[in-house]
C-alpha positions, -999 to 999 in steps of 0.1 A, spaced: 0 0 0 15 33 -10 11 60 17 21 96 7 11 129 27 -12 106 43 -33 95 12 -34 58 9 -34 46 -26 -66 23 -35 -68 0 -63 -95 -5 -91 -111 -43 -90 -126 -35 -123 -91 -24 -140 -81 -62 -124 -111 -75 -136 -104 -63 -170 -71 -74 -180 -85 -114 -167 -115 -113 -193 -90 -93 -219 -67 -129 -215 -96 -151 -213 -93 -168 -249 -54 -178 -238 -67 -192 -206 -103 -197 -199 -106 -218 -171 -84 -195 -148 -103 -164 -163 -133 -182 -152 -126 -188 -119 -103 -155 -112 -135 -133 -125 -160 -154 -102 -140 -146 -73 -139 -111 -82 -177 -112 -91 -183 -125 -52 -165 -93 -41 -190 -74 -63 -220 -95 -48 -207 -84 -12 -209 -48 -26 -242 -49 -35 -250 -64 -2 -234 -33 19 -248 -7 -4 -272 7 18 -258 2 48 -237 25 69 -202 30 69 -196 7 107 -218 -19 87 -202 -19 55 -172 -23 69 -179 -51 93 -197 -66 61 -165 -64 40 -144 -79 74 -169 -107 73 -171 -116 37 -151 -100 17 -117 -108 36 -118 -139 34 -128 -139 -10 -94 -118 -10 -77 -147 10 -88 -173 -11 -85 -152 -45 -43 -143 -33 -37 -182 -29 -55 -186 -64 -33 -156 -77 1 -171 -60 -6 -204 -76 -11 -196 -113 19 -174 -112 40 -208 -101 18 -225 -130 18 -201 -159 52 -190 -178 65 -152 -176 52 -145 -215 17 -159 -209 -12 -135 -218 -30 -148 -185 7 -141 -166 2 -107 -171 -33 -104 -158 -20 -127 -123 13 -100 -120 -12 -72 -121 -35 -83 -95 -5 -94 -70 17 -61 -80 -14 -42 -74 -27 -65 -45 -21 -41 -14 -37 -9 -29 -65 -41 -41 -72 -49 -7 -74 -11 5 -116 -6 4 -120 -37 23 -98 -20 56 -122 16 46 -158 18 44 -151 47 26 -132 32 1 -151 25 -31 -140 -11 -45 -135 3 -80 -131 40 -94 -158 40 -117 -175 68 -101 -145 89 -106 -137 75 -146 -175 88 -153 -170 118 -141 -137 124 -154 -151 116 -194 -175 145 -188 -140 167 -188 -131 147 -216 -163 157 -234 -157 193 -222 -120 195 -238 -127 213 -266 -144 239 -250 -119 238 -225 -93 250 -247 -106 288 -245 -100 289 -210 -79 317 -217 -48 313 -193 -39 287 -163 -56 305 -135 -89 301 -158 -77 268 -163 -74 261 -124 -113 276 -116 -124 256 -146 -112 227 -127 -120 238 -95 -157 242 -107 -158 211 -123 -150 191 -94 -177 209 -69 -202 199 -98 -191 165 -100 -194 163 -62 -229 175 -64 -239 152 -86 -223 122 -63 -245 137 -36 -272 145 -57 -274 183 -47 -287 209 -70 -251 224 -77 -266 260 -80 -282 258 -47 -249 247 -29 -230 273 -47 -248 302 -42 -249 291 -5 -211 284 -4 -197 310 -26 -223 341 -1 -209 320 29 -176 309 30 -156 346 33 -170 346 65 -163 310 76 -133 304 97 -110 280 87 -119 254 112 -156 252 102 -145 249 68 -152 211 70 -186 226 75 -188 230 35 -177 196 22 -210 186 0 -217 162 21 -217 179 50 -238 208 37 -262 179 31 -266 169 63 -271 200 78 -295 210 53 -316 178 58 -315 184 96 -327 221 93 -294 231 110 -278 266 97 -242 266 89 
């Protein structure tokens, strides 16, 4: 697991997924089994989707912990089975090279178990590039950005981004910096669905 300025790197299961059913014409019955394994971690998901974060995560402890135990010993064994050129090698050496940053969202409630969400949002700046390219100069470039990401989070949230902004842009010069926190999207939702002013 890669820890820098105390952001923990978490892997994509559905990047993993990916390169198994890319190989699966060299090697079906391992893709088989490796993408049922990783389909039982998406079953678990869909399990602890509604739950809270203290039950998600015992969820994942419960269940998925042990899928990633048995899908590791599945992973350790091809490797010994398969040679270093294989299609289907490269597919086992990304999961294990990856397998710490893999196992991150089952430690985190918080921790998706792929970045879908974020690849979605980021084609709707790919979308946007054109447009993007009359920015006019970097610090337009930077707002853009910035502006794009608040949106995005709004829509994760489902807020009506103009709401939030108008609210956050008229209230944050006054804020001090340790109710900040007080702003995150999510929070703002919260307080807005318990009546309580910022």
């Amino acid at each position: 697991m890669v820890v820098s300025n105390d952001i923990t790197r978490a892997g994509c299961w559905a990047h993993a997924r990916r390169k198994f059913v890319d190989a699966e014409k060299t090697h079906p019955a391992v893709a088989r089994e490796a993408v049922t394994l990783i389909g039982q971690l998406y079953a678990i998901e869909d399990q602890g989707r509604t739950l809270d974060s203290d039950d998600r995560l015992r969820l994942r402890r419960s269940q998925s912990t042990p899928v990633l135990h048995v899908l590791h010993e599945r992973l350790l064994a091809w490797k010994d089975q398969l040679l270093p050129k294989h299609p289907m090698s490269e597919a086992v050496g990304y999961a294990l090279n990856q397998w710490d940053p893999l196992s991150v969202f089952a430690a985190d409630a918080a921790v998706p178990i792929d970045n879908n969400v974020s690849e979605r949002e980021m084609k709707r700046i790919v979308l946007n590039r054109k447009n993007s390219l009359f920015v006019g100069n970097a610090r337009g470039g930077q707002t853009a950005a910035i502006l794009s990401s608040l949106t995005s989070t709004c829509r994760r949230h489902n807020i009506d981004p103009q709401h939030y902004l108008t609210q956050l842009l008229t209230n944050v010069p006054d804020t001090p910096v340790s109710r900040l926190h007080q702003w995150l999207a999510d929070e703002w939702k919260k307080a807005q669905a318990a009546a309580k002013p910022l």
